[in-house]
CHARMM internal coordinates of N, CA and C (Angstrom, degrees):
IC EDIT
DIST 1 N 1 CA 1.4519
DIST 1 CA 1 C 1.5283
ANGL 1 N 1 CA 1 C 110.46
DIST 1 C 2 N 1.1905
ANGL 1 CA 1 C 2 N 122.39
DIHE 1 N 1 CA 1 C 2 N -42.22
DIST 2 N 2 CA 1.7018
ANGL 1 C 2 N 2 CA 128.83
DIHE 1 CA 1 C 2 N 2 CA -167.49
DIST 2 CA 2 C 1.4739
ANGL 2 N 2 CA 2 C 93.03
DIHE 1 C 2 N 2 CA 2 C -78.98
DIST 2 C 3 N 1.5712
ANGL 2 CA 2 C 3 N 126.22
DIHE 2 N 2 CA 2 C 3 N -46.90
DIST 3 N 3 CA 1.4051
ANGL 2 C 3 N 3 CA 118.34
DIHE 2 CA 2 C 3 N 3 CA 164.08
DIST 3 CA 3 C 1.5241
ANGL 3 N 3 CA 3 C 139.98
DIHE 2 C 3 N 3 CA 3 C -31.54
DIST 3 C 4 N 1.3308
ANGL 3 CA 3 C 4 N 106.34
DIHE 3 N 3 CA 3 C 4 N -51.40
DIST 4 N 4 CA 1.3596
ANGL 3 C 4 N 4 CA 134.19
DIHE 3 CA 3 C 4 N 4 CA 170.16
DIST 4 CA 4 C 1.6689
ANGL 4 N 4 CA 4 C 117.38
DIHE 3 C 4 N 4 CA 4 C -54.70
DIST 4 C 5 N 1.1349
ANGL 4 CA 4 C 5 N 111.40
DIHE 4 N 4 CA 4 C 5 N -48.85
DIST 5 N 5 CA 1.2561
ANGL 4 C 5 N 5 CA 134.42
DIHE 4 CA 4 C 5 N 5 CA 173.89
DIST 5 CA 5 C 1.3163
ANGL 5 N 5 CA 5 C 117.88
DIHE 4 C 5 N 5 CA 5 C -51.32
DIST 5 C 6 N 1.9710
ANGL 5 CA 5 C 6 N 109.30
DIHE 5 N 5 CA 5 C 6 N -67.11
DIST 6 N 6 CA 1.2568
ANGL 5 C 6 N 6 CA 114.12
DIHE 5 CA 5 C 6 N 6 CA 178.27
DIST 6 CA 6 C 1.7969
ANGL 6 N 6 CA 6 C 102.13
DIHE 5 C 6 N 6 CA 6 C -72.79
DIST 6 C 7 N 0.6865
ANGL 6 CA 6 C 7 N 124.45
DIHE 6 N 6 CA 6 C 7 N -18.98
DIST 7 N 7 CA 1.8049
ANGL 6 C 7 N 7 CA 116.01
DIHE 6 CA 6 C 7 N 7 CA 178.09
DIST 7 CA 7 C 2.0984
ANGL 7 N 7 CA 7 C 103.50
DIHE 6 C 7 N 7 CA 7 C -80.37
DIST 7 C 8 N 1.2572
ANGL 7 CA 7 C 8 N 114.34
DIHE 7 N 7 CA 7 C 8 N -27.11
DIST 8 N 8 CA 1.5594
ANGL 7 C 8 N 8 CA 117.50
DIHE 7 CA 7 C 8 N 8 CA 162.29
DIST 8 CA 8 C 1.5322
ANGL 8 N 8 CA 8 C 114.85
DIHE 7 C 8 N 8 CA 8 C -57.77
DIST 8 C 9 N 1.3864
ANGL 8 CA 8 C 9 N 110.16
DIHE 8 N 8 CA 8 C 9 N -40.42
DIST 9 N 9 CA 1.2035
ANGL 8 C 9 N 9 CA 121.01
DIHE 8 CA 8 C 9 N 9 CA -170.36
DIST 9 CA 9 C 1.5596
ANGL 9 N 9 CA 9 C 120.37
DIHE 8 C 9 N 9 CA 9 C -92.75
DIST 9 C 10 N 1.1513
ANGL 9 CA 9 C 10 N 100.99
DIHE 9 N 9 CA 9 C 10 N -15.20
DIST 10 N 10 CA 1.5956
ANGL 9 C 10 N 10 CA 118.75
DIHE 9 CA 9 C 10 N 10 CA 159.27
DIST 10 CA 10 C 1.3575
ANGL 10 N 10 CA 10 C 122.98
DIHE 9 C 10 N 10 CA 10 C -82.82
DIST 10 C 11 N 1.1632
ANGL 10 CA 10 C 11 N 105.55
DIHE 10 N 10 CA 10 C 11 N -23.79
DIST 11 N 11 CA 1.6055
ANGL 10 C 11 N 11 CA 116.29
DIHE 10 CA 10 C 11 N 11 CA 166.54
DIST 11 CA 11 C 1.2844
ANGL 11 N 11 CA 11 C 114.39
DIHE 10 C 11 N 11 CA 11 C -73.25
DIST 11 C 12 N 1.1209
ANGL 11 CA 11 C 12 N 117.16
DIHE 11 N 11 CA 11 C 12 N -50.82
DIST 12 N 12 CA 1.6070
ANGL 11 C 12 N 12 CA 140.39
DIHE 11 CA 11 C 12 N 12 CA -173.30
DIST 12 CA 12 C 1.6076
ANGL 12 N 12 CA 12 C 94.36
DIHE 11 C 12 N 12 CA 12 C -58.74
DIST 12 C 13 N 0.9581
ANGL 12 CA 12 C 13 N 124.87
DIHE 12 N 12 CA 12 C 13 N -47.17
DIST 13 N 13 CA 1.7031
ANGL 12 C 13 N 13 CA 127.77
DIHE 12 CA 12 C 13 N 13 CA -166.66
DIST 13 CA 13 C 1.3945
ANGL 13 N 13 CA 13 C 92.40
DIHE 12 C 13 N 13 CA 13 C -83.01
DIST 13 C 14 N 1.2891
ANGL 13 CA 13 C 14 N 142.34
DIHE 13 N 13 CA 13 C 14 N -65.90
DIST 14 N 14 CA 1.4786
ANGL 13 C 14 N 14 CA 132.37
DIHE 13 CA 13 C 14 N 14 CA 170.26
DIST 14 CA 14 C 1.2365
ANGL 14 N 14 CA 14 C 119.23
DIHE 13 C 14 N 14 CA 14 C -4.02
DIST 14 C 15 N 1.6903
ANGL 14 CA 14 C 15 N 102.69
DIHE 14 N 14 CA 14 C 15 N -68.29
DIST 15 N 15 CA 1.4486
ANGL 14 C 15 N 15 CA 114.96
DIHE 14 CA 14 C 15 N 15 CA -155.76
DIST 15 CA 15 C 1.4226
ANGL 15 N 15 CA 15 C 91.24
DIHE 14 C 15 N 15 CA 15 C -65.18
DIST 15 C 16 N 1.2844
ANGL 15 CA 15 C 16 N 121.51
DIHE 15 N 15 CA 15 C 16 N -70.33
DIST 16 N 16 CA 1.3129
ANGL 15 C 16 N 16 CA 120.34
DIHE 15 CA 15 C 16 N 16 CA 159.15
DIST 16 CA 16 C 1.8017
ANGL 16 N 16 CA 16 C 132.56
DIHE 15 C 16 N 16 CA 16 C 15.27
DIST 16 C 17 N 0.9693
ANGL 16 CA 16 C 17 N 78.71
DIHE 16 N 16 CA 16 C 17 N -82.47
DIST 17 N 17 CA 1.6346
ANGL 16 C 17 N 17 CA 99.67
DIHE 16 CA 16 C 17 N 17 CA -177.00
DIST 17 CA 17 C 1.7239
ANGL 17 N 17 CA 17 C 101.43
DIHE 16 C 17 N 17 CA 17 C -67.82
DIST 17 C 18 N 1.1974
ANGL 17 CA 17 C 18 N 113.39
DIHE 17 N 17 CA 17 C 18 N -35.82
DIST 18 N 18 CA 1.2262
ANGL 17 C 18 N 18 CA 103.90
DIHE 17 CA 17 C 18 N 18 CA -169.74
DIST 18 CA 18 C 1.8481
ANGL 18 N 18 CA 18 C 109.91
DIHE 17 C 18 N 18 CA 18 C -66.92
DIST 18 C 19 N 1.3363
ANGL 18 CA 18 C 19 N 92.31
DIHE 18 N 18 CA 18 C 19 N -35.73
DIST 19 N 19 CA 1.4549
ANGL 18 C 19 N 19 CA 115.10
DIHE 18 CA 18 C 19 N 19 CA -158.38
DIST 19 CA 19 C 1.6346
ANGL 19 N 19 CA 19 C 91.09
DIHE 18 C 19 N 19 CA 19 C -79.21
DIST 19 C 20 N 1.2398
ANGL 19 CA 19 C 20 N 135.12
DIHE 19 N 19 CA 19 C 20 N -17.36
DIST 20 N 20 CA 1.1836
ANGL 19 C 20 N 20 CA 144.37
DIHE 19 CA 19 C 20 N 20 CA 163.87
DIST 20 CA 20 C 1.9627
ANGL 20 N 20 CA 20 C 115.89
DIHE 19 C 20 N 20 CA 20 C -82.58
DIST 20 C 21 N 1.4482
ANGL 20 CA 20 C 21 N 108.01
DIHE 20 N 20 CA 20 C 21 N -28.88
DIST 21 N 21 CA 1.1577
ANGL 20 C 21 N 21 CA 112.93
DIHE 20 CA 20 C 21 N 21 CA 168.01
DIST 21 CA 21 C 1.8176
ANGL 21 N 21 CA 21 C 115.59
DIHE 20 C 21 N 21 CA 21 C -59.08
DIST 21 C 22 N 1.4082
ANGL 21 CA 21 C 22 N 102.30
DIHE 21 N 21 CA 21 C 22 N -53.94
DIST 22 N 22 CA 1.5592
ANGL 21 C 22 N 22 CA 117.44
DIHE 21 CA 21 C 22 N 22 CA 175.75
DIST 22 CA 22 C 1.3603
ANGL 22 N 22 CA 22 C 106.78
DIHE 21 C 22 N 22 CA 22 C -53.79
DIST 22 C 23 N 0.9619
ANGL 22 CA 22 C 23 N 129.76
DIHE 22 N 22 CA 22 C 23 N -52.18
DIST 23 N 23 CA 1.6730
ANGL 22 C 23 N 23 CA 128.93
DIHE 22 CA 22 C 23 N 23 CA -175.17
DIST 23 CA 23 C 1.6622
ANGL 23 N 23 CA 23 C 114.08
DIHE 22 C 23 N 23 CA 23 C -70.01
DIST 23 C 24 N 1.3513
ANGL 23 CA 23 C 24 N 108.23
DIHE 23 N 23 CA 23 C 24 N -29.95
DIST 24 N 24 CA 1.3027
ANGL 23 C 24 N 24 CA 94.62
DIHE 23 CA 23 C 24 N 24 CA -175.71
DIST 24 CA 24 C 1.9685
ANGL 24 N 24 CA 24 C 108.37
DIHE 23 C 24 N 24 CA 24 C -79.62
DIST 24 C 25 N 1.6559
ANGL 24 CA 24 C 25 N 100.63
DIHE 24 N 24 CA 24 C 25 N -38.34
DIST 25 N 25 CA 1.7711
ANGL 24 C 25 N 25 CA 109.66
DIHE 24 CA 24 C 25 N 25 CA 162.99
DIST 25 CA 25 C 1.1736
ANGL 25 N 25 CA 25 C 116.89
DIHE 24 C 25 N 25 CA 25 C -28.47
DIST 25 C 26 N 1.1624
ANGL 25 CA 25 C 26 N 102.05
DIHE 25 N 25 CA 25 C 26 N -60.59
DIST 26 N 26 CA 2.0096
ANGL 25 C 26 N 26 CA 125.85
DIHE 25 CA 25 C 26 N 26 CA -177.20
DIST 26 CA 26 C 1.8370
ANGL 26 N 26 CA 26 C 97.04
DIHE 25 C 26 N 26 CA 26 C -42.37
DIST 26 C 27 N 1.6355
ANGL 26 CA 26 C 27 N 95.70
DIHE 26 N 26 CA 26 C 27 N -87.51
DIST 27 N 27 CA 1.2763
ANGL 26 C 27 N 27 CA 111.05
DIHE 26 CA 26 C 27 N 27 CA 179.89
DIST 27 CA 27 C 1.7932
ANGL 27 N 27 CA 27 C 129.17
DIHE 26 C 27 N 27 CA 27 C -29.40
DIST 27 C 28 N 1.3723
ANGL 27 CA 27 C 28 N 84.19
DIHE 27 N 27 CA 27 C 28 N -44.93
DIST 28 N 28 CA 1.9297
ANGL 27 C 28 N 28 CA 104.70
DIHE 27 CA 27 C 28 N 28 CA 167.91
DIST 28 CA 28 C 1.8341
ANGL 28 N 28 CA 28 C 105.66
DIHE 27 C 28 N 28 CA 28 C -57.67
DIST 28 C 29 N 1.4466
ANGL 28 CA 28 C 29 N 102.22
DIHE 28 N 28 CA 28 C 29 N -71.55
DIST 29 N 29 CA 1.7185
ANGL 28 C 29 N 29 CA 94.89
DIHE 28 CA 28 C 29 N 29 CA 173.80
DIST 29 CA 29 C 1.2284
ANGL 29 N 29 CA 29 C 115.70
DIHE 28 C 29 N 29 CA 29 C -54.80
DIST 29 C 30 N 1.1843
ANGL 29 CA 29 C 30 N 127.01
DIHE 29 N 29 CA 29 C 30 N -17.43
DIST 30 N 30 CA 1.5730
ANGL 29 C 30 N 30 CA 112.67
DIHE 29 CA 29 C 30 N 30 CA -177.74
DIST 30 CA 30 C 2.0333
ANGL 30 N 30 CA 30 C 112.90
DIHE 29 C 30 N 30 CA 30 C -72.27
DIST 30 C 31 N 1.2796
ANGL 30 CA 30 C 31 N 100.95
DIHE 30 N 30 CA 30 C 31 N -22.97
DIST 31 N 31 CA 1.2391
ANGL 30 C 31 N 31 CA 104.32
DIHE 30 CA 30 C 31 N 31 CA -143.14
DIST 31 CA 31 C 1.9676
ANGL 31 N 31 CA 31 C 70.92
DIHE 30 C 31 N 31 CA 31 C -99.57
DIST 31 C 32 N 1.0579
ANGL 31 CA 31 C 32 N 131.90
DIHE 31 N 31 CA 31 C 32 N -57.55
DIST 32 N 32 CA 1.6043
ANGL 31 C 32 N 32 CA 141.72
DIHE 31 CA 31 C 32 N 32 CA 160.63
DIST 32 CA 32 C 1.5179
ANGL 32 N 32 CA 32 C 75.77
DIHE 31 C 32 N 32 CA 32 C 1.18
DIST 32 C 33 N 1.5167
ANGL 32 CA 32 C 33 N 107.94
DIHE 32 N 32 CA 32 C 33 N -104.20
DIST 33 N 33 CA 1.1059
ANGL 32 C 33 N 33 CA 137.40
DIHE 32 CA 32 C 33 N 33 CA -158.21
DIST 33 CA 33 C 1.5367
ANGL 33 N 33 CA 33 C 118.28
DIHE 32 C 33 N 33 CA 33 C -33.01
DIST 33 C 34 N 1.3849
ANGL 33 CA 33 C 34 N 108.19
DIHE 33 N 33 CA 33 C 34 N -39.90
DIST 34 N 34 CA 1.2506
ANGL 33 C 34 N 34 CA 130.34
DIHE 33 CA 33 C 34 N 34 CA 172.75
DIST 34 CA 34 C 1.5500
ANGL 34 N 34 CA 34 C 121.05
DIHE 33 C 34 N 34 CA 34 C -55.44
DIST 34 C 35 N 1.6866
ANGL 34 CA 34 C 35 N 113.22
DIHE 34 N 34 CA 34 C 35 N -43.21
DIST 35 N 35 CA 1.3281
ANGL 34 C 35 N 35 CA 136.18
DIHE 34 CA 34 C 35 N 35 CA 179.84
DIST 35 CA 35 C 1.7021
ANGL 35 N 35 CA 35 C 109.08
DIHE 34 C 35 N 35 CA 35 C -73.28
DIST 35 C 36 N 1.1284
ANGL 35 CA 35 C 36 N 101.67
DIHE 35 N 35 CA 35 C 36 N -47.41
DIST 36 N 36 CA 1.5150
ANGL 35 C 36 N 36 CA 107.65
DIHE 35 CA 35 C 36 N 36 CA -169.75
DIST 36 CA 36 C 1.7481
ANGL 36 N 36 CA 36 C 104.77
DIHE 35 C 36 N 36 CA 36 C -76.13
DIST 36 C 37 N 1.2626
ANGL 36 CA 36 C 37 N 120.89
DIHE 36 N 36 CA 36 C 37 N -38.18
DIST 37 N 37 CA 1.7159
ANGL 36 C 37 N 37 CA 107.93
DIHE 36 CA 36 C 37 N 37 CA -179.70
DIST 37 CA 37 C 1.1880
ANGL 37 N 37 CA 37 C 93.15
DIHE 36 C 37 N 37 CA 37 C -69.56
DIST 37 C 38 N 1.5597
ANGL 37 CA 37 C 38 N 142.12
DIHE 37 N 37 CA 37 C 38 N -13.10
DIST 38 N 38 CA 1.5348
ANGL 37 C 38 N 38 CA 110.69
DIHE 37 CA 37 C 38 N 38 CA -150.83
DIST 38 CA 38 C 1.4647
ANGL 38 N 38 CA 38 C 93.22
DIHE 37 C 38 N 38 CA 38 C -109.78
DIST 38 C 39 N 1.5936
ANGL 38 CA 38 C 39 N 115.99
DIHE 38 N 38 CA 38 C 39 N -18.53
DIST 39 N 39 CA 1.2231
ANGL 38 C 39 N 39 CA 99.54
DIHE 38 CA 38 C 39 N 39 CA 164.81
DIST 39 CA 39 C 1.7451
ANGL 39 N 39 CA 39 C 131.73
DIHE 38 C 39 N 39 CA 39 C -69.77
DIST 39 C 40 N 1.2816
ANGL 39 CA 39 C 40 N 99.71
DIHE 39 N 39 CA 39 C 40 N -20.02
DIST 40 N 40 CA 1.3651
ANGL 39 C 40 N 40 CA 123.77
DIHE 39 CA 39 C 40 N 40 CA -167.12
DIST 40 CA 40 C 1.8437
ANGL 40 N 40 CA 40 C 96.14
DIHE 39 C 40 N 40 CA 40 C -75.58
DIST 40 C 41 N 0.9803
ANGL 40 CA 40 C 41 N 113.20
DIHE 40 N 40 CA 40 C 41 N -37.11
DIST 41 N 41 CA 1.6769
ANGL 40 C 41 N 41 CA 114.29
DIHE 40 CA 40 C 41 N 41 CA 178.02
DIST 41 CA 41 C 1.4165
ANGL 41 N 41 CA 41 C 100.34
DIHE 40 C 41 N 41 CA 41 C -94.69
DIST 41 C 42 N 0.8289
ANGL 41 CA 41 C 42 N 143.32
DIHE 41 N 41 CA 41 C 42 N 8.48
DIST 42 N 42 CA 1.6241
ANGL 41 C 42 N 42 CA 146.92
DIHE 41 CA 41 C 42 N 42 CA 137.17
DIST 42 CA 42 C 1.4268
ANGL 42 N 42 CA 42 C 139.34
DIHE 41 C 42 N 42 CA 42 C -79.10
DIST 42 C 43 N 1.3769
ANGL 42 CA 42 C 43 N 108.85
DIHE 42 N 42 CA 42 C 43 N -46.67
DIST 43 N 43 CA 1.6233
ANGL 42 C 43 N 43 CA 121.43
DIHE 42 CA 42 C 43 N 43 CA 167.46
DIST 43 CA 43 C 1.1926
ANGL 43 N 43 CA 43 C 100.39
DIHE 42 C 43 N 43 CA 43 C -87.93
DIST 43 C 44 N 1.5133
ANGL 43 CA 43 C 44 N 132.33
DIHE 43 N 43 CA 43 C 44 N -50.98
DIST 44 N 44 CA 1.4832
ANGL 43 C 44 N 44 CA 106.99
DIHE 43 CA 43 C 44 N 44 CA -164.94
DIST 44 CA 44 C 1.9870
ANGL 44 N 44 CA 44 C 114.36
DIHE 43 C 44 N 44 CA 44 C -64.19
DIST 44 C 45 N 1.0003
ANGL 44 CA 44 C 45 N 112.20
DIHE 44 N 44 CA 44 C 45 N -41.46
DIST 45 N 45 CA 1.0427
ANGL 44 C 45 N 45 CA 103.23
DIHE 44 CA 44 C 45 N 45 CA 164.77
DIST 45 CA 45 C 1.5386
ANGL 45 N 45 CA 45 C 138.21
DIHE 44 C 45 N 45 CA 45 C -41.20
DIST 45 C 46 N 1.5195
ANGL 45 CA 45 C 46 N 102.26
DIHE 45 N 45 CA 45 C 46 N -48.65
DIST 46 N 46 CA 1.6378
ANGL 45 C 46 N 46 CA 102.53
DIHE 45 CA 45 C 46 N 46 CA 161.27
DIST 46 CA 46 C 1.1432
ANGL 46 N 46 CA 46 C 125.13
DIHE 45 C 46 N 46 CA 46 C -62.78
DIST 46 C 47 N 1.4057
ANGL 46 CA 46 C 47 N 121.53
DIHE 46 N 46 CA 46 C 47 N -20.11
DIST 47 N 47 CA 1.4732
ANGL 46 C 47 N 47 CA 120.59
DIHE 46 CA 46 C 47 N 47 CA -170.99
DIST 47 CA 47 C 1.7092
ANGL 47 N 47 CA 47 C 95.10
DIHE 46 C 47 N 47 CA 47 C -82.99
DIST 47 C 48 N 1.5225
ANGL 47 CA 47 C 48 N 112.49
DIHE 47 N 47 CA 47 C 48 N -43.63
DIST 48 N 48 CA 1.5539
ANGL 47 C 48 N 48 CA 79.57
DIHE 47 CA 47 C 48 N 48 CA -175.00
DIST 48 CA 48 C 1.3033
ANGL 48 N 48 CA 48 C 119.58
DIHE 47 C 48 N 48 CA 48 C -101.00
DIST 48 C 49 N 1.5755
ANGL 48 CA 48 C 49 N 105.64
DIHE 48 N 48 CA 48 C 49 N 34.65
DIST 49 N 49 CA 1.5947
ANGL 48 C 49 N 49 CA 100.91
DIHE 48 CA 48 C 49 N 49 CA 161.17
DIST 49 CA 49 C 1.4922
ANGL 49 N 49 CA 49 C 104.56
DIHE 48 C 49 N 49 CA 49 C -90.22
DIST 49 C 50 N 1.4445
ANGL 49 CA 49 C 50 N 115.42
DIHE 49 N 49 CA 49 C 50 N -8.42
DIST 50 N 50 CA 1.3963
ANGL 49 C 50 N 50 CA 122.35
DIHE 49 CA 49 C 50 N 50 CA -168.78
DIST 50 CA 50 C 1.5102
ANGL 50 N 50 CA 50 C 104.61
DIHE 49 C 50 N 50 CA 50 C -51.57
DIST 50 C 51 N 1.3603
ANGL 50 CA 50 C 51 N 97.22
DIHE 50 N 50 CA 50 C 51 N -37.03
DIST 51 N 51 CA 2.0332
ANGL 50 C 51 N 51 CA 122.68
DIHE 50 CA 50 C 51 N 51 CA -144.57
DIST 51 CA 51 C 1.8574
ANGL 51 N 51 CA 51 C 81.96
DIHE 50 C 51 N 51 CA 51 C -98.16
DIST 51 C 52 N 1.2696
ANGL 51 CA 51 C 52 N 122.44
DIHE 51 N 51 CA 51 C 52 N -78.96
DIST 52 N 52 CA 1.6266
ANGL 51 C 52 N 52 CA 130.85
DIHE 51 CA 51 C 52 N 52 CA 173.51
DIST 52 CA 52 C 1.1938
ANGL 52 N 52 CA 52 C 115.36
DIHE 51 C 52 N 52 CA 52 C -26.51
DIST 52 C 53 N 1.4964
ANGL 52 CA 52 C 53 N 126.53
DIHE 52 N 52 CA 52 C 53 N -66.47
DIST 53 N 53 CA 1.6457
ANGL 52 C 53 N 53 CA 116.82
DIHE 52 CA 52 C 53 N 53 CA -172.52
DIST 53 CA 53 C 1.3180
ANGL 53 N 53 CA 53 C 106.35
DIHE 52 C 53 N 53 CA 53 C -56.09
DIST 53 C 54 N 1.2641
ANGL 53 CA 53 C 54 N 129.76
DIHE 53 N 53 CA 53 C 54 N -57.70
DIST 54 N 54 CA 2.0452
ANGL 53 C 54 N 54 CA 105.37
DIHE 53 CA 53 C 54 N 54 CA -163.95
DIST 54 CA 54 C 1.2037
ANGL 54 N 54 CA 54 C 101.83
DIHE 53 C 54 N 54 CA 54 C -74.21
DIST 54 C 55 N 1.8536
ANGL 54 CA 54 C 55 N 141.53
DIHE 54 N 54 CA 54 C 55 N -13.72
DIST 55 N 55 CA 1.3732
ANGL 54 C 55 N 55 CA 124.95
DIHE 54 CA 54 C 55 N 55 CA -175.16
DIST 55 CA 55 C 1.8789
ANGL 55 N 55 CA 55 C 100.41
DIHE 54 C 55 N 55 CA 55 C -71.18
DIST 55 C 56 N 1.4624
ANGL 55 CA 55 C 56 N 94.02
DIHE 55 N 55 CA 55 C 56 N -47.72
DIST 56 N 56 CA 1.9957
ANGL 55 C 56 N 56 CA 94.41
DIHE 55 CA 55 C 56 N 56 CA 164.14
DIST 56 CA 56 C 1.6459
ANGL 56 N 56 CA 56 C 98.17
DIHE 55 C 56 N 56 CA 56 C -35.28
DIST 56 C 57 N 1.0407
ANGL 56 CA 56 C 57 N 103.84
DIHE 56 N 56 CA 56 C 57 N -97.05
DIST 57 N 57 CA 1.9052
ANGL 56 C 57 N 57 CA 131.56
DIHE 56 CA 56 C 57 N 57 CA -147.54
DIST 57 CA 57 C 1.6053
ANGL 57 N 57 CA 57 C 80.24
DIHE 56 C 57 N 57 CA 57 C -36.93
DIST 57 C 58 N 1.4046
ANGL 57 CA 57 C 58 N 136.89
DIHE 57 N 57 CA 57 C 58 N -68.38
DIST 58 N 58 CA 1.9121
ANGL 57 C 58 N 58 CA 133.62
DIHE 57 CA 57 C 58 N 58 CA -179.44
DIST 58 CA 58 C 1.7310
ANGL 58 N 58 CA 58 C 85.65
DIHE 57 C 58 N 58 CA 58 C -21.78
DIST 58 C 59 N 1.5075
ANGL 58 CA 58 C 59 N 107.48
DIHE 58 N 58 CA 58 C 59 N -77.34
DIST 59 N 59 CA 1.6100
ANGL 58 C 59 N 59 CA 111.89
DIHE 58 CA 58 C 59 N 59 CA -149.49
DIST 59 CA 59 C 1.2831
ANGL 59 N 59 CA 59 C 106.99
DIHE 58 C 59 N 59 CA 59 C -60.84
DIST 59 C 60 N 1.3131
ANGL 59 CA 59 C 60 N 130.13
DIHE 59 N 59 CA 59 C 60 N -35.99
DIST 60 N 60 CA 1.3776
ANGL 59 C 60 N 60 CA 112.84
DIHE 59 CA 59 C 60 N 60 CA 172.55
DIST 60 CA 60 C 1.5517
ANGL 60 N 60 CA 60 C 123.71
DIHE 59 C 60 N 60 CA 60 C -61.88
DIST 60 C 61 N 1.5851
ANGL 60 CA 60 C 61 N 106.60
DIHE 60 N 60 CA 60 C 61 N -64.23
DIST 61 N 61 CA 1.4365
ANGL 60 C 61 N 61 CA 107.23
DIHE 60 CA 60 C 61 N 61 CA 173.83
DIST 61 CA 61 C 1.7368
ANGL 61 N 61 CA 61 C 123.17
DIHE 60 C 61 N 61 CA 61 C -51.97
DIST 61 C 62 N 1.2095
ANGL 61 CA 61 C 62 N 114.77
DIHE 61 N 61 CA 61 C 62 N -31.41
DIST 62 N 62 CA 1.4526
ANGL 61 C 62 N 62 CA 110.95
DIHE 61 CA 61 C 62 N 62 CA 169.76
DIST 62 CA 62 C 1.7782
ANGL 62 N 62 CA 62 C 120.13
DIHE 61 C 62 N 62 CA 62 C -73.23
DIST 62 C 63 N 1.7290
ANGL 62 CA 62 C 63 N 114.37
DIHE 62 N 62 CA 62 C 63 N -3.94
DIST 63 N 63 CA 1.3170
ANGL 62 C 63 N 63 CA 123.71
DIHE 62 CA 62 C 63 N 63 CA 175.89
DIST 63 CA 63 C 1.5899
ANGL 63 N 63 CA 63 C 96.30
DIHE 62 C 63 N 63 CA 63 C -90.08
DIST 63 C 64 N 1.2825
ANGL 63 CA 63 C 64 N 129.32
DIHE 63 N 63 CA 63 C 64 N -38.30
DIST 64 N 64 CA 0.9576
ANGL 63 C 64 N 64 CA 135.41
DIHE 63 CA 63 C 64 N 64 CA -164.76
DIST 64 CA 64 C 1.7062
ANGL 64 N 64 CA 64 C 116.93
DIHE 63 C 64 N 64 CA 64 C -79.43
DIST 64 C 65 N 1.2465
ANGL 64 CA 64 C 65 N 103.62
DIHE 64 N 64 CA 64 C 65 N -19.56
DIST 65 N 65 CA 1.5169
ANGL 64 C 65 N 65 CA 110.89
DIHE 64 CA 64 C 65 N 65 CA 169.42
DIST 65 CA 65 C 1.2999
ANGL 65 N 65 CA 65 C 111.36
DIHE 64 C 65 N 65 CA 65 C -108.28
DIST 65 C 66 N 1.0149
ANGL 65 CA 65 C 66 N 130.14
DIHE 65 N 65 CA 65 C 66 N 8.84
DIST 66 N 66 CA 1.1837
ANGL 65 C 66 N 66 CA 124.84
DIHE 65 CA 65 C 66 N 66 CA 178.12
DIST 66 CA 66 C 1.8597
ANGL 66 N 66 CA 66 C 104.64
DIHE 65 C 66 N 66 CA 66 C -94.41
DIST 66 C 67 N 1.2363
ANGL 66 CA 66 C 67 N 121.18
DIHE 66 N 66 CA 66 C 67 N -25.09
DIST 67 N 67 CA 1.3537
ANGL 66 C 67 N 67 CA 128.54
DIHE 66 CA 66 C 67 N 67 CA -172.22
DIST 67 CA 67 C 1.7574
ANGL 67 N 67 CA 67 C 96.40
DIHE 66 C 67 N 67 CA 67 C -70.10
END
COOR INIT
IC SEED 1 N 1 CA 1 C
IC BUILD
């Protein structure tokens, strides 16, 4: 009888844990997912100011000598 019990209760913690395994996976990709757009709206932007600022700074200074 006390056998039975602790093997119920070992089951019971399984499911458990498992069902705690899935959520934390979940939670993990969320945060994945979370990291990578926010870098992506951070670097990409710098990169193409990389390319934008001196085509500006050309167009200004070449307006400016031209007067």
């Amino acid at each position: 009888m006390e056998t039975d019990d602790i093997i119920k209760k070992l089951e019971a913690q399984e499911a458990k844990i498992n069902a705690i395994y899935q959520s934390v996976e979940k939670t993990r990709k969320y945060f994945l997912i979370t990291l990578i757009v926010s870098a992506a709206f951070i670097i990409l932007p710098l990169i193409a100011l990389m390319f934008v600022i001196p085509s500006f700074l050309k167009t200004i200074t070449g307006s400016g000598l031209g007067l």
